[in-house]
N, C-alpha and C positions, 0 to 999 in steps of 0.2 A: 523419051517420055516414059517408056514404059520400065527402063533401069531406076529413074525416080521413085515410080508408084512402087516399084517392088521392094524400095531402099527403107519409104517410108512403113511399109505395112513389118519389115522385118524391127524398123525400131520403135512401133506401135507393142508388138508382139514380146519385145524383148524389154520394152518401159512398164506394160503391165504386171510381166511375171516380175521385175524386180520391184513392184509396188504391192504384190501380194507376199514377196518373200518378205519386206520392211514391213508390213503389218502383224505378218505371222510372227517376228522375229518379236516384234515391240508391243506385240500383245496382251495386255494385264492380267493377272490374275485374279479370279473373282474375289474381293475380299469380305467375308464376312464381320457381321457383328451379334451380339449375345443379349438377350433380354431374361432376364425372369418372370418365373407365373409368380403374379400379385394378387390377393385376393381383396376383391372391395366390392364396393356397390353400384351395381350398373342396372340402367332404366332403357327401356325403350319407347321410341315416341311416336306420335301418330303426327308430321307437320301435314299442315298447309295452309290455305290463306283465310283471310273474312272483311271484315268490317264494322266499326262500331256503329250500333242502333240502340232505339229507344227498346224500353223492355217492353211498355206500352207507351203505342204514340196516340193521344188524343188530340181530333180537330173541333176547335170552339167556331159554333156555330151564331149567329144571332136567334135572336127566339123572336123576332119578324122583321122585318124589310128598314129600312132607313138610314139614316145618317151617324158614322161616326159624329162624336165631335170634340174627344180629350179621350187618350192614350196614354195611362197610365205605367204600362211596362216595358220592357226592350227584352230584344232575344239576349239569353244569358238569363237572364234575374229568374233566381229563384224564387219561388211563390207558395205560398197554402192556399190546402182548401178553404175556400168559401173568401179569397181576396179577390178585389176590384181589380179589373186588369183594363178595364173601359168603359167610358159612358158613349150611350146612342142616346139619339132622339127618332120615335117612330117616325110613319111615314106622318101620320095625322097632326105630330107634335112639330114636325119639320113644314106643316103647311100652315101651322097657330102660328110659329116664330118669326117666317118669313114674313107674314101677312103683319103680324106687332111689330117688325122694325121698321115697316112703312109707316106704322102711326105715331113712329116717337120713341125715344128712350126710356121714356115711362113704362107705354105698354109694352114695351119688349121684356124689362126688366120683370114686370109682373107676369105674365105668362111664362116665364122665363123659373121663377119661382113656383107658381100656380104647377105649370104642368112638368113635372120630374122628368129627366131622364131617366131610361135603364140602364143597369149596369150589367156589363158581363163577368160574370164571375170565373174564378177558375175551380173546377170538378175536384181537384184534387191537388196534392202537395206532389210539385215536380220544379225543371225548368223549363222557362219558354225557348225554343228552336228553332220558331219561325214567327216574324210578325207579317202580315199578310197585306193591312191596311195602310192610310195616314189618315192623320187627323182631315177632318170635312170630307172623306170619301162616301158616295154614296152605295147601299149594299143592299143585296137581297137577302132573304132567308136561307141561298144556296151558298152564302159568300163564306170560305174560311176567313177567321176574324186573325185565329192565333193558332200555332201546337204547338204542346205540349208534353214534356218526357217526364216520367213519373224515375225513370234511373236507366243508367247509360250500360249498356250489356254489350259484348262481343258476339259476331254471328259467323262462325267457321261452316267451309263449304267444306265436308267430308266426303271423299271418293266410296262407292260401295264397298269398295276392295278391303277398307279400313274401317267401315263401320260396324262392322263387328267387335271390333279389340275397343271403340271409346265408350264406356261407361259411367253415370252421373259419380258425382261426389270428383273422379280425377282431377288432378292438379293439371294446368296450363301455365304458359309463358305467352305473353302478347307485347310484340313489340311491334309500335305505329312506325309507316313507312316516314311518317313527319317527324319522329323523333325514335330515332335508332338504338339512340344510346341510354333508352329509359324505360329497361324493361318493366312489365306490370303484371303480377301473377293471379290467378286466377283460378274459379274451380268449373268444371262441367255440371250443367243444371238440370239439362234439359235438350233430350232428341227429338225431332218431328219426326212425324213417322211415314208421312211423305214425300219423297226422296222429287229433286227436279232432272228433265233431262235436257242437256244442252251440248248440240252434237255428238250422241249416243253415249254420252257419258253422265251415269246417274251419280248425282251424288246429293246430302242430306246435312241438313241445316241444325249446326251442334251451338247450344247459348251455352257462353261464359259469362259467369259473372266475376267480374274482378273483385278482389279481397278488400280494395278500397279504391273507389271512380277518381282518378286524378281533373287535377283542374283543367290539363294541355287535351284530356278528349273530348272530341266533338261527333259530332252525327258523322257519318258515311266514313269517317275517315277509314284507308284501307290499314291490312296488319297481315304479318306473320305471325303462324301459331302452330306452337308444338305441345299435345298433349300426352303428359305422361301416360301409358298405356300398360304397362307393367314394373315392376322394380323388384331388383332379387338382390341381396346381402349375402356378404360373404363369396361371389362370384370368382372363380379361376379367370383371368385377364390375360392373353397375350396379344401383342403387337399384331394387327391383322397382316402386316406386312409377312408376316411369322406361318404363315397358314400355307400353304402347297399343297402339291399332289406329288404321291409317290410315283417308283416307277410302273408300280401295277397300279394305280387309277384313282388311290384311296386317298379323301382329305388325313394330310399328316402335316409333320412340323420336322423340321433338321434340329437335331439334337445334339451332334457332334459330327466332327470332319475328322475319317480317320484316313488315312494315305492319300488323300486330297481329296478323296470321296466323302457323301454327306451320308451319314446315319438317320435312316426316317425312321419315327412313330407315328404309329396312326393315331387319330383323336378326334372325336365328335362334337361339333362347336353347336354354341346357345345362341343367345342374345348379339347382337351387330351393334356398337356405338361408333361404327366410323372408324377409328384410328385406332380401335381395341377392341377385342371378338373374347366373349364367353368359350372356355373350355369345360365339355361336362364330362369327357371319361378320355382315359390316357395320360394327362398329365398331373403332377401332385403341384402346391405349393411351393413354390421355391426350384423345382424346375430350373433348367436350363436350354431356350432355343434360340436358335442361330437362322439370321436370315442375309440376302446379300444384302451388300452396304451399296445403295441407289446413292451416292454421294454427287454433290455439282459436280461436272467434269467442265473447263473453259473451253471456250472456242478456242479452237485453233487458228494462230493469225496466219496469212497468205505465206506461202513459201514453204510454207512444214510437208508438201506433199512432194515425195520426189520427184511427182512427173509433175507437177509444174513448173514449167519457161521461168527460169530468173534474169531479169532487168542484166544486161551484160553491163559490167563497171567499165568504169570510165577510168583513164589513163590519165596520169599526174599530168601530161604536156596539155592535153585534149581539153581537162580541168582549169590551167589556166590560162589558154588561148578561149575560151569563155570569159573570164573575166580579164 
């Protein structure tokens, strides 16, 4: 037993080093690729999320107690000021009517005529968003009858951290989680200036108003939003991939590979867009830097590693005394 154990640990010993000698042996070479400094226009953005809301939302109230009894509008329909959006009958007029249609279709019809219903109007030119009642519902002076949106705004929830960099007039990008592929541009109008806190995280309520309110939005719906927060022309561009550290400590870039070593400059970056970083000293136009090439490498299918067990083959004779 103990000639086994010692047989196995010598060709543990002896499969390792010859699986780091085939690594060593079959090792790639970093390959490099080359970009140039481009110069254009780069912006930086403030994202995060909101929601469309009314800019003002009004709730129509009745001006006293009683009976719907014909409803004029539906949620959607646009309206002006001063349209009929429903008729009531007070509480007094709902006590003449019921009391007349016990004497007849006569007297119904004529109190009917004699005493008018009220109408509710609408305060203002918007759309209606909510209908609250039906027709013959009875209601107090407390009851929302209808609301109403005078125009459909975006309401981003800004982190303190950034609400410094957004300022009115900025341009915006809002895209609804209900329709991805239909972006809506926008400008900043308007900061609150009291920030809310939810879970020690303050943040402050920034209105967009889109350039022009599409048909597809509605109340609450949620959205992605990124506002512009700066924009600089003319900007130095390279690949962020492009950015390193030398070997004393300093953001640089590889500029050339000479005896298979990389040549650093140092350089002081701007602006971050993600997939390309502002250069502001060190590099000119037209530049040339060199970063490694992260290329797909394939899996490796089963058997490529020298220390693993391969399936022992099968013998012609073996092969067809199976079949």
């Amino acid at each position: 037993m103990k000639k086994i154990l010692s047989a196995v640990i010598v060709l543990v010993l002896l499969g390792g080093g010859g699986y780091y000698w085939y690594r060593a042996r079959h090792k790639e070479e970093v390959r490099y690729v080359s970009a140039q400094v481009v110069s254009k226009t780069i912006s930086e953005f403030v994202e995060t999320t909101g929601s469309v809301a009314p800019l003002n939302r009004v709730e129509i109230d009745p001006s006293s107690a009683g009976r719907v009894e014909q409803i004029l509008v539906n949620e959607g329909d646009k309206v002006k000021a001063g349209q009929v959006l429903a008729l009531m009958s007070s509480s007094d007029r709902v006590a003449i009517l019921d009391a007349a249609r016990a004497m007849g279709a006569a007297q119904y019809k004529y109190w009917q005529d004699t005493y008018k219903p009220m109408k509710v109007v609408s305060p203002l030119d918007g759309t209606i968003i909510l209908k609250n009642v039906v027709e013959g519902q009875t209601v107090s002076q407390s009851t929302v009858l209808f609301a109403l949106s005078d125009r459909l705004i975006v309401e981003a929830n800004v982190d303190e951290s950034d609400i410094g960099k957004v300022k009115p007039g900025q341009k915006a990008t809002i895209v609804l989680d209900s329709y991805p592929d239909r972006p809506v541009r926008g400008r900043v109008f308007q900061i609150l200036d009291e920030g809310t806190n939810q879970s020690n995280v303050i943040t402050y309520t920034v209105k967009i108003q889109p350039d022009q309110v599409p048909s597809f939005f509605r109340s609450q719906m949620t959205a992605n939003i990124k506002i512009e927060v700066s924009r600089k022309q003319h900007a130095l561009l390279i690949p962020t991939e492009a950015v390193t550290i030398d070997p004393s400590g300093h953001t640089a870039v590889i500029t050339s590979i000479k005896d298979g070593k990389p040549a650093y400059q140092r350089i002081e970056t701007g602006l971050d867009q993600g997939d390309m970083v502002e250069v502001t000293k060190g590099l000119e136009e037209g530049d040339t830097v060199m970063y490694a090439d992260k290329g797909y490498v394939p899996q490796q299918s089963q058997g490529t590693n020298p220390l693993m067990p391969k399936r022992p083959q099968m013998s012609r004779n073996a092969h067809r005394a199976m079949h």
